[in-house]
MIFI-236776 format. One record per residue (C-alpha): residue number from 1; residue in three letters; x, y, z. Coordinates in Angstrom, 3 decimals, padded with zeros to 6 digits, always signed. Layout:
BEGIN
+-----+------+----------+----------+----------+
: pos : code :       c1 :       c2 :       c3 :
+-----+------+----------+----------+----------+
: NUM :  ALA :        X :        Y :        Z :
...
+-----+------+----------+----------+----------+
//
This chain:
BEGIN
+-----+------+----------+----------+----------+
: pos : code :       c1 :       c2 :       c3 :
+-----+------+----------+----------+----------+
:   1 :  UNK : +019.630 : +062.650 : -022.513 :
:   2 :  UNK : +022.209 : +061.951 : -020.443 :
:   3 :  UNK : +023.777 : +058.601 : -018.998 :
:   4 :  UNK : +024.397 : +059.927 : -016.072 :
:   5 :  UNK : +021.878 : +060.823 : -012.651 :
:   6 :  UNK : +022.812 : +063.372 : -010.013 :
:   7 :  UNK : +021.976 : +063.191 : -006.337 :
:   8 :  UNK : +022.391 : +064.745 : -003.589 :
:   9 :  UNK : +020.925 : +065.551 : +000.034 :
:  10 :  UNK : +018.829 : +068.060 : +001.761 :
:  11 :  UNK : +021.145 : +069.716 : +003.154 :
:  12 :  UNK : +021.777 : +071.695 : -000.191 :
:  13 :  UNK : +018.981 : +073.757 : +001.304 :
:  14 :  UNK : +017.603 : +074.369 : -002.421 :
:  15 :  UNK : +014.025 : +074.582 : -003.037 :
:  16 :  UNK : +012.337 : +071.275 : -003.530 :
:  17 :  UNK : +010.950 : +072.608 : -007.075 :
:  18 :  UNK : +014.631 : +073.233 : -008.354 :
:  19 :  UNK : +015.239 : +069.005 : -007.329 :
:  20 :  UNK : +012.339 : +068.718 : -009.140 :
:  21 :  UNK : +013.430 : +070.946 : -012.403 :
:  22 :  UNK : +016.664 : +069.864 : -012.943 :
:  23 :  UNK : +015.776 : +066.023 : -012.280 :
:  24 :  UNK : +017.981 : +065.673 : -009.468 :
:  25 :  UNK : +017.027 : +062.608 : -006.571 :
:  26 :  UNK : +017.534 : +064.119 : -003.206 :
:  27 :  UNK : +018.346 : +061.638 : +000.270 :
:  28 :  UNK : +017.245 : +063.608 : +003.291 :
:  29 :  UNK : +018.838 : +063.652 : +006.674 :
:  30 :  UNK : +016.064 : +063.777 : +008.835 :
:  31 :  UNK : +014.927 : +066.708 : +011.593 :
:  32 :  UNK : +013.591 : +065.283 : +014.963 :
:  33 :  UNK : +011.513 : +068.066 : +016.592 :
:  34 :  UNK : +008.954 : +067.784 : +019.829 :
:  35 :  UNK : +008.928 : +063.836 : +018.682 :
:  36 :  UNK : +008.001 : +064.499 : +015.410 :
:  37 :  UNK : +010.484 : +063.561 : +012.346 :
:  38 :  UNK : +010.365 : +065.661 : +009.614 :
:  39 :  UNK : +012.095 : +063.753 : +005.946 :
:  40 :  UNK : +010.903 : +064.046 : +002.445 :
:  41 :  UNK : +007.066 : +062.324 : +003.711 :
:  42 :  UNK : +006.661 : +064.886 : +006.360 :
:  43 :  UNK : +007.932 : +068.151 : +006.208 :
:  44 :  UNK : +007.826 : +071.664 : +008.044 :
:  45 :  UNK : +007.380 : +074.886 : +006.862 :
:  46 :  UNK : +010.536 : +077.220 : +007.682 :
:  47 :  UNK : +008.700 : +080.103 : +009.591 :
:  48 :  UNK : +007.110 : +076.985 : +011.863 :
:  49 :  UNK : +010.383 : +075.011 : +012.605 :
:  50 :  UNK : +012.247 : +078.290 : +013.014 :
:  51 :  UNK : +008.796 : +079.732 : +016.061 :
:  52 :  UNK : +009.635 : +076.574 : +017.790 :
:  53 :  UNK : +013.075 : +077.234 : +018.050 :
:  54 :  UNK : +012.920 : +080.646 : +019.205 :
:  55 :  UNK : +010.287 : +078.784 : +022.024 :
:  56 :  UNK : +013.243 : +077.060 : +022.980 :
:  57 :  UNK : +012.709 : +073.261 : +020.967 :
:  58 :  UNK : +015.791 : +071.537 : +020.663 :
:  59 :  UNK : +015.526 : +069.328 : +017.502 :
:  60 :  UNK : +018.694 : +066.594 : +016.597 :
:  61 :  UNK : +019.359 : +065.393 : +013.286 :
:  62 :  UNK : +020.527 : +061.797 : +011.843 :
:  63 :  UNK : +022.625 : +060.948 : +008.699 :
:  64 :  UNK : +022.091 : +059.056 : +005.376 :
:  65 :  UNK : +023.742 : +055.647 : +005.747 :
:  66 :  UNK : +024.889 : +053.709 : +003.253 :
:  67 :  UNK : +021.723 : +051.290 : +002.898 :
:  68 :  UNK : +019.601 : +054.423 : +001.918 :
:  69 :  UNK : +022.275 : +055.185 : -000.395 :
:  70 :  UNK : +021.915 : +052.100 : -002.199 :
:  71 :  UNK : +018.080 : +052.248 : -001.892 :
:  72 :  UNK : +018.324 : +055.791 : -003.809 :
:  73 :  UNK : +020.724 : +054.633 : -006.323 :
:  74 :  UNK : +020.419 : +051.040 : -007.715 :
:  75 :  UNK : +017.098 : +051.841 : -009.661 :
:  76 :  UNK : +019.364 : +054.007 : -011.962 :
:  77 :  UNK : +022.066 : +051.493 : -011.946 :
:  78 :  UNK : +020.523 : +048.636 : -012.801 :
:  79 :  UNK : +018.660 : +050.501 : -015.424 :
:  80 :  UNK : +022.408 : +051.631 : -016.797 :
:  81 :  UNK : +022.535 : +054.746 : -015.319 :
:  82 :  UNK : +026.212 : +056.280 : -013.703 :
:  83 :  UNK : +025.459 : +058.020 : -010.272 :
:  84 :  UNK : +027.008 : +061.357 : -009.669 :
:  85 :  UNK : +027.008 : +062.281 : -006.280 :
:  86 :  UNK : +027.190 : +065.594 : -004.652 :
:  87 :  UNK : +027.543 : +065.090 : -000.910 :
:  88 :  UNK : +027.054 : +067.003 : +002.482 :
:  89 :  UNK : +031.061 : +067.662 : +003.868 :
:  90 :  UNK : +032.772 : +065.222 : +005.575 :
:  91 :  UNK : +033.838 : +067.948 : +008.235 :
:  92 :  UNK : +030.255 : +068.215 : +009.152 :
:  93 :  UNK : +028.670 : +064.780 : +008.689 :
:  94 :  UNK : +028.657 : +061.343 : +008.318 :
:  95 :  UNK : +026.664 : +061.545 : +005.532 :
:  96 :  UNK : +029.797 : +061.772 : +002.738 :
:  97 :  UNK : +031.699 : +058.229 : +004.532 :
:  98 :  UNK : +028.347 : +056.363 : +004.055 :
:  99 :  UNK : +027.336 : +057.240 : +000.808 :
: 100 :  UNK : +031.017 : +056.373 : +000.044 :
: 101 :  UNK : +031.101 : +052.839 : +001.878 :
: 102 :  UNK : +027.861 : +052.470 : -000.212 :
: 103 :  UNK : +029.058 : +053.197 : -003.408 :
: 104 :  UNK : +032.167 : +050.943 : -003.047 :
: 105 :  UNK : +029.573 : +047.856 : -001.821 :
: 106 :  UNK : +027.307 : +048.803 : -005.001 :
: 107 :  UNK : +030.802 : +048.148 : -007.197 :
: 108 :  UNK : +031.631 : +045.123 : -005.470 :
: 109 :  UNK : +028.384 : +043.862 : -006.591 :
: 110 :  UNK : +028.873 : +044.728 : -010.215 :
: 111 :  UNK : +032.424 : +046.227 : -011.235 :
: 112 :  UNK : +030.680 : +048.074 : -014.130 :
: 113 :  UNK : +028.284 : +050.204 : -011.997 :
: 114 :  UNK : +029.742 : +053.883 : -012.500 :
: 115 :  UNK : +029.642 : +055.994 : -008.834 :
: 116 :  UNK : +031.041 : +058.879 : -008.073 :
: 117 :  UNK : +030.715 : +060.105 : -004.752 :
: 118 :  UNK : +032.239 : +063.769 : -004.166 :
: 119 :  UNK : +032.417 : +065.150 : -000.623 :
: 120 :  UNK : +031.874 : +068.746 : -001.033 :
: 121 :  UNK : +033.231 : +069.869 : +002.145 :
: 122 :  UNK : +029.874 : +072.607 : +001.678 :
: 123 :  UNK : +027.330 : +072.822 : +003.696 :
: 124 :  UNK : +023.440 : +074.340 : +002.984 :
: 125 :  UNK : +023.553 : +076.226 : -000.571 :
: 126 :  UNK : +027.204 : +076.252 : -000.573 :
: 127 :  UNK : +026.359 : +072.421 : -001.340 :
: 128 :  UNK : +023.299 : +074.015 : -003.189 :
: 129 :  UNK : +025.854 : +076.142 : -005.991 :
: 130 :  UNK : +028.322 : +073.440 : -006.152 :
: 131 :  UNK : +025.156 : +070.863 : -007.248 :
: 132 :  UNK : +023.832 : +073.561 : -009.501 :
: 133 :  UNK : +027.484 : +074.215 : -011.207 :
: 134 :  UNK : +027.095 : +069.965 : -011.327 :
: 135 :  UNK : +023.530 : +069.999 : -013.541 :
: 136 :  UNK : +025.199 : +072.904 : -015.655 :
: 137 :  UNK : +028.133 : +070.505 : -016.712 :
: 138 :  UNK : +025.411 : +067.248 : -016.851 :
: 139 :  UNK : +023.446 : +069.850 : -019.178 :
: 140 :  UNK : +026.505 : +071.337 : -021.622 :
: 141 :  UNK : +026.958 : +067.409 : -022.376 :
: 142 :  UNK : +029.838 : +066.682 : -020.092 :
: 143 :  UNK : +030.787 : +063.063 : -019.041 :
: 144 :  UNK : +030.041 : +061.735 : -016.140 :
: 145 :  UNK : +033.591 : +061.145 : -015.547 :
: 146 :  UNK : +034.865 : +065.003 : -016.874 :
: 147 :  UNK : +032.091 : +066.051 : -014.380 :
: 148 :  UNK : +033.255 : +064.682 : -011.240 :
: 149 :  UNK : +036.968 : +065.491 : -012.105 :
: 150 :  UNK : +035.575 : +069.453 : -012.353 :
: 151 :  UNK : +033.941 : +068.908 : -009.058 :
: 152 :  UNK : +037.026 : +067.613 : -007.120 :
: 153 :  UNK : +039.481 : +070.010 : -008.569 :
: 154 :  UNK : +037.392 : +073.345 : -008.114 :
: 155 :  UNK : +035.057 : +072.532 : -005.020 :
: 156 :  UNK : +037.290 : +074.197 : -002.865 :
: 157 :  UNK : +036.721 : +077.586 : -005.003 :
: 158 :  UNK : +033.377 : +077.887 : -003.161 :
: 159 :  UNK : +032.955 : +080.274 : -000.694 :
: 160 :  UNK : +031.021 : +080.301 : +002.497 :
: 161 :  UNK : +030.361 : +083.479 : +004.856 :
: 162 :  UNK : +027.653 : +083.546 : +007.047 :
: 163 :  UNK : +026.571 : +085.483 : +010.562 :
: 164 :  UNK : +024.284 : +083.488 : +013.548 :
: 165 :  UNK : +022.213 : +085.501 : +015.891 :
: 166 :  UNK : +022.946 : +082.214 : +018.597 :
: 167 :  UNK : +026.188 : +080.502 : +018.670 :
: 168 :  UNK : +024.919 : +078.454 : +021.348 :
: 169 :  UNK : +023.242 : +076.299 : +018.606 :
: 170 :  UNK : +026.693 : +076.002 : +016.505 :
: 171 :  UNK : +027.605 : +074.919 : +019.890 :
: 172 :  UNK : +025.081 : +071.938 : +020.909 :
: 173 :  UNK : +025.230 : +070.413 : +017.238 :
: 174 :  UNK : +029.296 : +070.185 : +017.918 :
: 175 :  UNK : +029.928 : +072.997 : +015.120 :
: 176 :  UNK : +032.181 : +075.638 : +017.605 :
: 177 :  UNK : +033.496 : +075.316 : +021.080 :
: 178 :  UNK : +031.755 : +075.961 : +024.219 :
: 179 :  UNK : +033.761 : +078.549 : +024.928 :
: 180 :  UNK : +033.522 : +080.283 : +021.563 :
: 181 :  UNK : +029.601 : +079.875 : +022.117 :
: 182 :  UNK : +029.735 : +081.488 : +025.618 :
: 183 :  UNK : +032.184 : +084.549 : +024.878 :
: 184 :  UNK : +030.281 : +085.481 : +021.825 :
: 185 :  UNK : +027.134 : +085.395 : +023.486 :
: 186 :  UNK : +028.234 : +087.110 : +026.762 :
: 187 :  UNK : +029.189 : +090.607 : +024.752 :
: 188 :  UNK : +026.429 : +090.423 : +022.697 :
: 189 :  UNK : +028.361 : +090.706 : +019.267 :
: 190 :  UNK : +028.048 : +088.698 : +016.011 :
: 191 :  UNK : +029.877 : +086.264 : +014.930 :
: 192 :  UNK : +031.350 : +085.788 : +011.613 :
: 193 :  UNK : +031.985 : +082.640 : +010.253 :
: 194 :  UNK : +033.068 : +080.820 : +007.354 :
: 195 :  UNK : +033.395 : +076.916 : +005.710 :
: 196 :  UNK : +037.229 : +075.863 : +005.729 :
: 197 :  UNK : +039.017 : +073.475 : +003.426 :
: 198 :  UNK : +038.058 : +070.926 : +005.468 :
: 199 :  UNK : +034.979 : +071.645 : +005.621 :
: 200 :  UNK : +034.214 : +072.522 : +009.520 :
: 201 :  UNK : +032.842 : +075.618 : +010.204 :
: 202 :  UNK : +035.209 : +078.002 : +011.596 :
: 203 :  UNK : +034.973 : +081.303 : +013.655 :
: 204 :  UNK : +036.447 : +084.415 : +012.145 :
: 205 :  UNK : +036.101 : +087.392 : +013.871 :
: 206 :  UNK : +033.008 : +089.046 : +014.951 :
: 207 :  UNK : +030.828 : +092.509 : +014.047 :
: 208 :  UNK : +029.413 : +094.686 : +016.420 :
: 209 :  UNK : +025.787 : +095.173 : +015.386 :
: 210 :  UNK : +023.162 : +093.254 : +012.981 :
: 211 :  UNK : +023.768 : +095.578 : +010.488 :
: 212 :  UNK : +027.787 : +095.573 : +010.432 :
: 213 :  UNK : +027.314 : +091.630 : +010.336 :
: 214 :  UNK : +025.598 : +091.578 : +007.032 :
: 215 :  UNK : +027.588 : +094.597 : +005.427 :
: 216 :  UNK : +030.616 : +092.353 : +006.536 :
: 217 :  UNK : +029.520 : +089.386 : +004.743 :
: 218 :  UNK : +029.882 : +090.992 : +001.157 :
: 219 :  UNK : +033.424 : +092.256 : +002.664 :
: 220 :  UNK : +033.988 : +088.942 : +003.073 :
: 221 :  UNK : +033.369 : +088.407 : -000.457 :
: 222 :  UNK : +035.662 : +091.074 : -001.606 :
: 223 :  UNK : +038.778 : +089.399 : -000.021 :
: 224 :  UNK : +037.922 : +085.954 : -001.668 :
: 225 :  UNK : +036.483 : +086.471 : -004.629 :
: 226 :  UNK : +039.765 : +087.340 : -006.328 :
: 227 :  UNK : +039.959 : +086.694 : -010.319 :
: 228 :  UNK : +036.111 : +085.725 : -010.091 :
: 229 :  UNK : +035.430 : +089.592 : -009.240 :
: 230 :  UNK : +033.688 : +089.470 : -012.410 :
: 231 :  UNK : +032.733 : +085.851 : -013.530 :
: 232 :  UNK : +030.094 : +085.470 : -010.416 :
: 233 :  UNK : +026.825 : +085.634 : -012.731 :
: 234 :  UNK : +025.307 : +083.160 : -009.874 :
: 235 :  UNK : +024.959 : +084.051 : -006.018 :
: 236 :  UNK : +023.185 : +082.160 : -003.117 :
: 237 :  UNK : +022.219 : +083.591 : +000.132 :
: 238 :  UNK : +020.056 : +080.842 : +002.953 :
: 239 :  UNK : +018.997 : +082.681 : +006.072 :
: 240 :  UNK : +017.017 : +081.240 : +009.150 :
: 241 :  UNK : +013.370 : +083.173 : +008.957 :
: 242 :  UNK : +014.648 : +086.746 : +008.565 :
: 243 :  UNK : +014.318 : +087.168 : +004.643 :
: 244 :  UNK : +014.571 : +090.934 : +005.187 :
: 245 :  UNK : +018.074 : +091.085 : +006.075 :
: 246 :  UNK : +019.030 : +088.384 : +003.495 :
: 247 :  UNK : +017.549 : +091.237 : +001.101 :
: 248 :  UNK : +019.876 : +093.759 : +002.472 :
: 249 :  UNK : +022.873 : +091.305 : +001.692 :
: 250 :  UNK : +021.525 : +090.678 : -001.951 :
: 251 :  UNK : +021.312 : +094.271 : -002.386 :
: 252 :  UNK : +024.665 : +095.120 : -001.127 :
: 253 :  UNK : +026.070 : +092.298 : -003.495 :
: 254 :  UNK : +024.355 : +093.896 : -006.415 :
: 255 :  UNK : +025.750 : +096.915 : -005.944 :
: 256 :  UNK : +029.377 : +095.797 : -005.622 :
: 257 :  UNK : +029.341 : +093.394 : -008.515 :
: 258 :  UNK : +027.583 : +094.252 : -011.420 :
: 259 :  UNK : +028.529 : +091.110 : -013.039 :
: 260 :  UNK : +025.298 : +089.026 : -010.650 :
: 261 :  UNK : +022.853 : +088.176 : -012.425 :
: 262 :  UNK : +021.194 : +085.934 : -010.467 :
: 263 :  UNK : +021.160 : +085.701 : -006.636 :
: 264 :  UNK : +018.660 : +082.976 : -005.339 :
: 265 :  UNK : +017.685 : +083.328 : -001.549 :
: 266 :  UNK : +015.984 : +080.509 : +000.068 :
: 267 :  UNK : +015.234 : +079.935 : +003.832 :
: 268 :  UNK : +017.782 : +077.226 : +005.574 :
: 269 :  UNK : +016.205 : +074.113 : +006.132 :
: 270 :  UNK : +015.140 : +071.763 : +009.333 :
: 271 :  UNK : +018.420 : +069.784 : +008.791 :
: 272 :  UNK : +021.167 : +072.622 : +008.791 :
: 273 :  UNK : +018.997 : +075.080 : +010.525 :
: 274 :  UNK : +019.032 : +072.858 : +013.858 :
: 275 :  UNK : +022.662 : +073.364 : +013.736 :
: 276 :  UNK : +022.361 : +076.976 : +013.083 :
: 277 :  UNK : +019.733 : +078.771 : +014.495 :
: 278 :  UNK : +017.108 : +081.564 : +013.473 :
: 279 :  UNK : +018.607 : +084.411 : +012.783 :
: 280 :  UNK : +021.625 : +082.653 : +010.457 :
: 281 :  UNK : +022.633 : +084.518 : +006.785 :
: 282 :  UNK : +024.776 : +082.888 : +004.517 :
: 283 :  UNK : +026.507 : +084.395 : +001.494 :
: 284 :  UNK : +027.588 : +081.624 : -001.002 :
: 285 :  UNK : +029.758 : +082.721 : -003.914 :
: 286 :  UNK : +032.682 : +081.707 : -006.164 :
: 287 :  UNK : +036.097 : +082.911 : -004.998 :
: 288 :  UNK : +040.145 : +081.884 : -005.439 :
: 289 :  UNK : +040.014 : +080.500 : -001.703 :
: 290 :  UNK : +037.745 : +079.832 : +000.735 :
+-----+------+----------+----------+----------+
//
């Protein structure tokens, strides 16, 4: 067994079985909606938060700070446990800064508590492959100390595409500019986006069509993945309540490289979905630059 815990946030967008599985303790980053909060006690089903979008809710969304942090990790350490952290990027949150203020509060209290807090600078399963790549070093024996070194020297290896149906949400959460927002949405076209080294979510160029915008995405892939053309085994795509067309995009993956063997395709949560939209599919894959 190993000496070492992982954690990480909500916004991996993983299903809450895989936590579960791989024995990983999740903080959430709560989802106001209609005056209801939605966190690990009370929860939404996707297809429901995403209806009251399209109705025209407007939910907000709040940060871990560091006194959850603690709350989450001192069990373990006091028990003798190190804490390996994966967290939500810095360029989107400030989820990363508090878990790190925590951690270094945590040390002052006892210098031999082990915490290591790495900011991903991912965002929904691009968070959710970089944990899982975590739990397969934690599970081949690795330290907790090799571990975290991996992390920091390869996280920015992870790739995120994804198209939005809305940009006006990217827009109200603070993600793109207003004017960005209002020119996409004015000629009706689709944007393409990706995750940049700092993490921030950055506007590319844009498709015409629904269809061009997720055959684009795995184009997207081809100019990043590079010398991993044939070492992705492992692909993630999230979408905002329109599985269907996050089919089409595991398809089209399949096709061009053989070497997947696994593509898991889960909905976008409450907590990155507010920031999103319905309508959102993200391709999450490793590449030689983002």
């Amino acid at each position: 067994m190993s000496d070492y815990i992982i954690t990480t946030e909500n916004t991996c967008d993983m299903p809450y079985s895989y936590y579960e599985e791989h024995h990983v303790e999740t903080m959430f980053l709560p989802c106001t909606l209609n005056g209801q909060v939605y966190n690990k006690e009370h929860d939404i089903e996707s297809a429901e938060f995403y209806r009251l979008m399209r109705e025209g809710s407007m939910p907000t969304t709040s940060q871990v700070n560091s006194e959850e942090a603690k709350k989450c990790w001192k069990p373990f350490l006091e028990a003798g446990k190190g804490i390996l952290h994966v967290a939500f990027s810095s360029g989107l949150s400030g989820t990363y800064n508090s878990c790190r203020i925590a951690a270094e509060e945590l040390r002052e209290e006892n210098p031999d508590y082990r915490i290591f807090v790495i900011d991903s600078l991912c965002a929904s399963m691009g968070e959710g492959l970089l944990l899982h790549k975590a739990i397969q070093l934690r599970d081949q024996d690795m330290s907790l100390e090799d571990s975290a070194a991996w992390l920091e020297e390869n996280k920015l290896k992870l790739c995120h595409v994804f198209t939005v149906d809305d940009l006006m949400h990217l827009h109200r959460g603070g993600r793109v500019s207003k004017m960005s927002a209002i020119l996409g949405t004015m000629i009706n076209i689709k944007p393409m986006l990706h995750v940049d080294n700092e993490g921030h979510l950055i506007l590319l160029n844009k498709a015409r069509g629904r269809k061009k915008a997720l055959q684009t995405l795995v184009s997207m892939m081809e100019e990043r993945v590079g010398s991993f053309a044939d070492a992705n085994d492992t692909v993630f795509i999230s979408h905002g309540d329109c599985e269907d067309d996050a089919r089409l995009v595991e398809r089209l993956v399949k096709q061009k490289y053989p070497c997947v063997k696994t593509v898991l395709v889960n909905p976008v949560g409450p907590t990155i979905g507010t920031h999103s939209g319905p309508g959102t599919v993200a391709l999450f894959f490793w590449g030689d630059h983002r």
